[in-house]
C-alpha positions as CSV (number, residue, x, y, z in Angstrom):
1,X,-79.9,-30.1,-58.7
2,X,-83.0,-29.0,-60.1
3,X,-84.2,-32.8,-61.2
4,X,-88.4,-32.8,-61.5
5,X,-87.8,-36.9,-60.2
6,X,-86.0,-35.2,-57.4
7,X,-90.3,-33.7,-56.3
8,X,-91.3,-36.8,-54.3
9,X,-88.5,-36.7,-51.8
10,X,-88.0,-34.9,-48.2
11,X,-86.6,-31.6,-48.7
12,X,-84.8,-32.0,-45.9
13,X,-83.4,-35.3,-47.0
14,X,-82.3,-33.5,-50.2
15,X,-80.7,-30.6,-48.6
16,X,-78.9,-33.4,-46.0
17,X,-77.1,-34.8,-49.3
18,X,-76.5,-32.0,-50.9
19,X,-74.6,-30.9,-48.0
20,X,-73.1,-34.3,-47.6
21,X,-72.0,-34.3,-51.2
22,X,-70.1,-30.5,-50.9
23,X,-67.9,-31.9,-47.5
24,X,-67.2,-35.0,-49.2
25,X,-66.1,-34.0,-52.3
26,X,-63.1,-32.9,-51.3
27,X,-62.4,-35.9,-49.5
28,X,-59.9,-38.4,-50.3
29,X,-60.2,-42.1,-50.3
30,X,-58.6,-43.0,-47.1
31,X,-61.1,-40.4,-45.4
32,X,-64.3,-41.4,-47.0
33,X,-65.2,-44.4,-45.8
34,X,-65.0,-42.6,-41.7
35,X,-66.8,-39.2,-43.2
36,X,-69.1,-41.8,-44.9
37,X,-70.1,-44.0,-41.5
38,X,-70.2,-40.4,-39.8
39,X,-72.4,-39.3,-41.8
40,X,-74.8,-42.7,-41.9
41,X,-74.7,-42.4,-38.0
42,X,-75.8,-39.2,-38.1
43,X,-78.8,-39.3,-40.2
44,X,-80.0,-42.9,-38.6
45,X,-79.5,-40.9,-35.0
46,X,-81.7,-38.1,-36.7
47,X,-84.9,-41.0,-37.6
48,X,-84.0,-39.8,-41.3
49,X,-83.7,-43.0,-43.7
50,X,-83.9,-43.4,-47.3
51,X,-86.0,-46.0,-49.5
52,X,-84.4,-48.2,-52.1
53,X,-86.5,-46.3,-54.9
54,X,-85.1,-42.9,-53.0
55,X,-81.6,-44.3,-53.1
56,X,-81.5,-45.4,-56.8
57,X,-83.0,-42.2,-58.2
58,X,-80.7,-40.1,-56.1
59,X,-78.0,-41.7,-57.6
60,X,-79.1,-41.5,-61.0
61,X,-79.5,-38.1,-61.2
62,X,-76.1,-37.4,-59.4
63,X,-74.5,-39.3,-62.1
64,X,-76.3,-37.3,-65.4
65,X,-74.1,-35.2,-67.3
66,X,-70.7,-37.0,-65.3
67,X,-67.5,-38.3,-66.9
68,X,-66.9,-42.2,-66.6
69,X,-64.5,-41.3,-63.7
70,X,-66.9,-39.5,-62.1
71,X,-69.8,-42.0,-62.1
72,X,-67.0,-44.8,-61.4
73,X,-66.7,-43.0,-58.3
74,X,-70.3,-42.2,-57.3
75,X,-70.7,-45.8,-58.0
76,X,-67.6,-46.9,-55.5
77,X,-69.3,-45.0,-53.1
78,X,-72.7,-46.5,-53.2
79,X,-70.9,-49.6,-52.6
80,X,-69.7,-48.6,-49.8
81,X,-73.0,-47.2,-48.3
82,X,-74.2,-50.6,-49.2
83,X,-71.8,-52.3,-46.4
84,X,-72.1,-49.4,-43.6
85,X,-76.0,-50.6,-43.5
């Protein structure tokens, strides 16, 4: 995801999603709320945290060149981060 909006943001923070997003994409939706809470507890145990402005433009640029479905579900899942905080 070569995204110059992407510049301003912890490389390591970048690399933690982008490794996040390869294990869960394979995930079903019975297992991604527990992969998703793992993954939240991890990070928090690590001190690494993400602004609002981080989160939105993340997700913006995850969803560019998606189909509906796909976006339906980035956005299903950004709901559900929204409850593990």
């Amino acid at each position: 995801m070569n995204d110059s909006r992407l510049s301003g943001i912890d490389p390591a923070k970048l690399q933690m999603l982008f490794s996040m997003s390869g294990q869960g994409a394979s995930k079903s939706q019975n297992e991604l709320m527990p992969f998703l809470m793992a993954v939240a507890a991890r990070s928090r145990q690590n001190g690494m945290t993400f602004t609002p402005e981080e989160t939105n433009l993340i997700i913006e640029v995850m969803k560019q060149g998606k189909s509906k479905e796909e976006i339906a579900r980035i956005e299903k899942i950004r709901m559900m981060m929204r409850l593990i905080k």
